[in-house]
C-alpha positions in Angstrom: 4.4 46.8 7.9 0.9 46.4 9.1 -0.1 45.8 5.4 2.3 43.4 5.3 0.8 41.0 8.2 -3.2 42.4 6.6 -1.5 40.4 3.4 0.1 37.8 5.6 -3.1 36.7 7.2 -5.2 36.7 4.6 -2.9 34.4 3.0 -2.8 32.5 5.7 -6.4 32.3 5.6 -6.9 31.5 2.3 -4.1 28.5 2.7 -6.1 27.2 5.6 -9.7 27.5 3.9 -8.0 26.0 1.1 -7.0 22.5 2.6 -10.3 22.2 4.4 -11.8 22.2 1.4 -9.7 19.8 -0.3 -9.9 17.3 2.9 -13.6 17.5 2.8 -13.2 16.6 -1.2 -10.9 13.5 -0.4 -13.0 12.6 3.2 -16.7 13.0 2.0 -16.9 10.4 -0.7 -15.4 7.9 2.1 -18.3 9.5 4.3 -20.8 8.4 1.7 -19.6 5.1 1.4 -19.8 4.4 4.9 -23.5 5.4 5.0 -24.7 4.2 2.4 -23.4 0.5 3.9 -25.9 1.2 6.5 -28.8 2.4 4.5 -32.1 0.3 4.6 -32.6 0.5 0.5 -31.2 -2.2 -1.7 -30.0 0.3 -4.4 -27.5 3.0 -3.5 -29.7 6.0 -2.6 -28.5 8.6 -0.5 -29.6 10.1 1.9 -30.4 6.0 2.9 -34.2 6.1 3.9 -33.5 3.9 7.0 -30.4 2.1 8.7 -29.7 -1.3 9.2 -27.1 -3.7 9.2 -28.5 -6.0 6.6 -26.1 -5.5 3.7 -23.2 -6.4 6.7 -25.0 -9.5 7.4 -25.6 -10.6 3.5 -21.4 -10.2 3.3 -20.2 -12.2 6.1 -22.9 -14.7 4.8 -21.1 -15.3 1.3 -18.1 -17.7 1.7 -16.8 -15.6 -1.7 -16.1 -12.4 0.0 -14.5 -14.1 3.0 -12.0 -16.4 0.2 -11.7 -12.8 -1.6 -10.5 -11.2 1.3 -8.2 -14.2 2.4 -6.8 -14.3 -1.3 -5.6 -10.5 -0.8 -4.4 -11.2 2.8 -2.1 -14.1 1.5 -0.9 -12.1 -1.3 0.0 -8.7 0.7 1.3 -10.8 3.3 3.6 -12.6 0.6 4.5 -9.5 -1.2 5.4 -7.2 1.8 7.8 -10.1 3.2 9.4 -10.5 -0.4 10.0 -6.8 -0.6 11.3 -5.9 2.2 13.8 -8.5 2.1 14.8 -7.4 -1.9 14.3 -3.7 -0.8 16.9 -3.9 1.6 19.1 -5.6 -0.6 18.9 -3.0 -3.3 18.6 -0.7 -1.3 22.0 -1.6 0.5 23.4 -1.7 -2.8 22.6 1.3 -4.1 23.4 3.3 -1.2 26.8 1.6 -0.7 27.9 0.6 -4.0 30.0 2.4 -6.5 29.3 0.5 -9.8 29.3 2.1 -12.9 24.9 2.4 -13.9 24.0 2.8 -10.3 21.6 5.8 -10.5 20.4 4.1 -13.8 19.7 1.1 -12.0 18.3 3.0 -9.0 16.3 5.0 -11.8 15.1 1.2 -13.0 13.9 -0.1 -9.6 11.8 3.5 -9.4 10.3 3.2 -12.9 6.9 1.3 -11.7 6.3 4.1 -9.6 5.9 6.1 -13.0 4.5 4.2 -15.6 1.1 4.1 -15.7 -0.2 0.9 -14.3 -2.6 0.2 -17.4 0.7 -0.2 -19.5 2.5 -2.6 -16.9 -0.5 -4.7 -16.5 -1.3 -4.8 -19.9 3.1 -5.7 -20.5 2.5 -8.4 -17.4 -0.6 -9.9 -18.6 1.0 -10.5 -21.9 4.1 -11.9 -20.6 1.9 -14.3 -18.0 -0.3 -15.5 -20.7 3.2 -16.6 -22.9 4.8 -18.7 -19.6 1.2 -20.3 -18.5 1.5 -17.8 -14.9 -2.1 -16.3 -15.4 -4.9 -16.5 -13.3 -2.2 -17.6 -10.6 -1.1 -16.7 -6.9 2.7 -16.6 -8.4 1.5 -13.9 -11.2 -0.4 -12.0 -8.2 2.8 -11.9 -6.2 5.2 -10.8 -9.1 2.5 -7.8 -10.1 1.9 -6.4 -6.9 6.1 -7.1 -6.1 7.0 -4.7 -8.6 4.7 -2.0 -7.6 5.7 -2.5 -4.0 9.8 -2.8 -4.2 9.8 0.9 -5.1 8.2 2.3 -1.7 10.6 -0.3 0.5 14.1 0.7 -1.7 12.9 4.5 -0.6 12.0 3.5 2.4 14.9 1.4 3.2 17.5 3.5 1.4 16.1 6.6 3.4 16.6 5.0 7.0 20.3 4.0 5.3 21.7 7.3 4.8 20.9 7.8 8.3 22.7 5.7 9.9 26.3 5.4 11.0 28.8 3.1 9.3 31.1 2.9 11.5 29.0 1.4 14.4 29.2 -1.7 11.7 32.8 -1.5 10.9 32.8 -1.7 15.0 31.0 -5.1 15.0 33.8 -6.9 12.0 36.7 -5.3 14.1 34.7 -7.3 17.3 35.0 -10.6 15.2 31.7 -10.6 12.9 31.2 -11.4 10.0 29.9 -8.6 7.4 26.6 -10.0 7.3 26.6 -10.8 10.5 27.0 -7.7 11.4 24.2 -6.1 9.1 21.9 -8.4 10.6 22.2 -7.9 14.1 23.8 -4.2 13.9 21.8 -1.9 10.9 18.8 -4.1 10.8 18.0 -2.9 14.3 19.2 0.5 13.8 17.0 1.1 10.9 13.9 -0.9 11.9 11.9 2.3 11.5 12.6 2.3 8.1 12.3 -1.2 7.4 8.6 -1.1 8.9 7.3 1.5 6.9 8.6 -0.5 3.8 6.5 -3.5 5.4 3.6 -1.2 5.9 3.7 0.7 2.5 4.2 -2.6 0.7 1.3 -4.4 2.7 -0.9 -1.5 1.4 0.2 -1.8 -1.6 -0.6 -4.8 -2.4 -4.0 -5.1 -0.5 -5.4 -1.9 -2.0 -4.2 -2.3 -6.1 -7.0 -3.1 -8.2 -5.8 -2.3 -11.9 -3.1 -4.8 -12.2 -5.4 -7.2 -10.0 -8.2 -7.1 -12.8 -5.6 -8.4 -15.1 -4.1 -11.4 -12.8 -7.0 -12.3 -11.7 -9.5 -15.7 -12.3 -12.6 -17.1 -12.2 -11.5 -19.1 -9.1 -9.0 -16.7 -8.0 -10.0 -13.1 -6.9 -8.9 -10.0 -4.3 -11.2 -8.4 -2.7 -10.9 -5.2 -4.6 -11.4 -7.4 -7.8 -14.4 -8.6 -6.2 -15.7 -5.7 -5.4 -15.1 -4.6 -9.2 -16.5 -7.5 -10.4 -19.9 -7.3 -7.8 -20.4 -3.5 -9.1 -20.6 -4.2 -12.4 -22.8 -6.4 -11.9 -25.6 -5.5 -9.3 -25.3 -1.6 -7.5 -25.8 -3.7 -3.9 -25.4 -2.0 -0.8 -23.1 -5.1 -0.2 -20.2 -3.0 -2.4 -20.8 -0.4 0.1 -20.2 -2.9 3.3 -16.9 -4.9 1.9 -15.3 -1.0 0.8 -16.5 0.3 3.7 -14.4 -2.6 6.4 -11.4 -2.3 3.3 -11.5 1.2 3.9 -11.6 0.6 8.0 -9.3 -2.1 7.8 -6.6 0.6 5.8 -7.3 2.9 8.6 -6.6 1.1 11.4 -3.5 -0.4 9.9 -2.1 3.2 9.2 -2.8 4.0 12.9 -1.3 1.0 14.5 1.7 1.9 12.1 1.8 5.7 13.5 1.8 4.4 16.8 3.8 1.9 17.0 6.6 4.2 15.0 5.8 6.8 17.7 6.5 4.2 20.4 9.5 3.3 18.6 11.0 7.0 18.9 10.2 7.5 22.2 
């Protein structure tokens, strides 16, 4: 028995050693980053030589990075209002509906999740180029839509098996209508899961590059595009500053989200 626990511990050890390890692998390169937006040198050296908040200055100077980052805040903001409100219609049809082809259907709306985004940005940039869409804020919206619906049907269909049907039989027998009662009976009751769809699909949207690259313009650009677009052309210390408050700006939205849902519960 005592060999047993020597085993146990040691396992529980090497678990534990184990995840450190890979949390410093996904944490230090974000470490990096953030330093090297401080560093003194106008190439990307590391340790940086000195600190200064030059590079921060030289961003918030360029009218390009602040349209960059405006162009990704309209389009997430579009996107995450677009699918939540689809996501909770599929996902109320899926969960509730008995039609022949459901789970294929269910399996359809999942697919982006899957395919490798190269393939559906090379399929949408085809099919954008045919109807005149490219280069536009509509082809932006439709791109990053279909890589967002997934996470709010899950989301959204999670919260729905969760809840009780019969409190919105209760509200028709009371006199409303079925929608009416959706509205103003499950939509409260499964807020929590309608706001991680809205948070998931925000970030989404504001952090996908791939299928950006593709959609994107002279005139119109993300910010991760821009970013992309700056680092192949000049290794600035710039990059670093504009990752480094996209990388900040992720963070604190992921907090706010955890807090707020925690305020929620209690």
């Amino acid at each position: 028995m005592l060999l047993d626990f020597d085993k146990l511990g040691a396992w529980r050890g090497f678990l534990v050693g184990l995840v450190i390890v890979v949390c410093l692998f996904l944490i230090l390169p974000i470490v990096f980053i953030a330093a090297l937006s401080f560093g003194s040198s106008q190439w990307l050296i590391f340790p940086p030589p000195s600190w200064t908040l030059r590079w921060y200055n030289d961003l918030f100077a360029d009218p390009r990075w602040f349209y960059s980052a405006l162009t990704s805040l309209k389009i997430a903001v579009i996107v995450t209002v677009l699918s939540v409100i689809i996501g909770f219609l599929a996902a109320l049809g899926l969960n509730r509906g008995t039609f022949p082809g459901r789970d294929l259907l269910r399996a359809l709306f999942l697919t982006p999740m899957i395919l490798p985004v190269v393939v559906l940005a090379v399929a949408l940039y085809a099919l954008f180029l045919q109807l005149g869409l490219a280069g536009t804020t509509i082809a932006f919206v439709i791109a990053h839509l279909l890589i967002a619906l997934p996470f709010s049907i899950i989301s959204i269909g999670n919260a729905l098996e969760g809840f009780d049907r019969s409190m919105e039989d209760a509200a028709i027998l009371c006199g409303a209508s079925p929608w009416e009662a959706r509205l103003r009976v499950t939509v409260p009751a499964i807020s929590h899961g309608i706001f991680g769809a809205a948070i998931f699909s925000f970030l989404a949207s504001w952090d996908e590059v791939v299928l950006a690259i593709f959609m994107a313009s002279p005139t119109l650009q993300t910010l991760p595009v821009k970013i992309w677009a700056t680092l192949r052309q000049d290794l600035t210390p710039v990059i670093a500053a504009a990752s480094t408050l996209l990388i900040a700006f992720t963070i604190i939205l992921m907090i706010a989200a955890a807090f707020l849902r925690k305020g929620r519960k209690a």
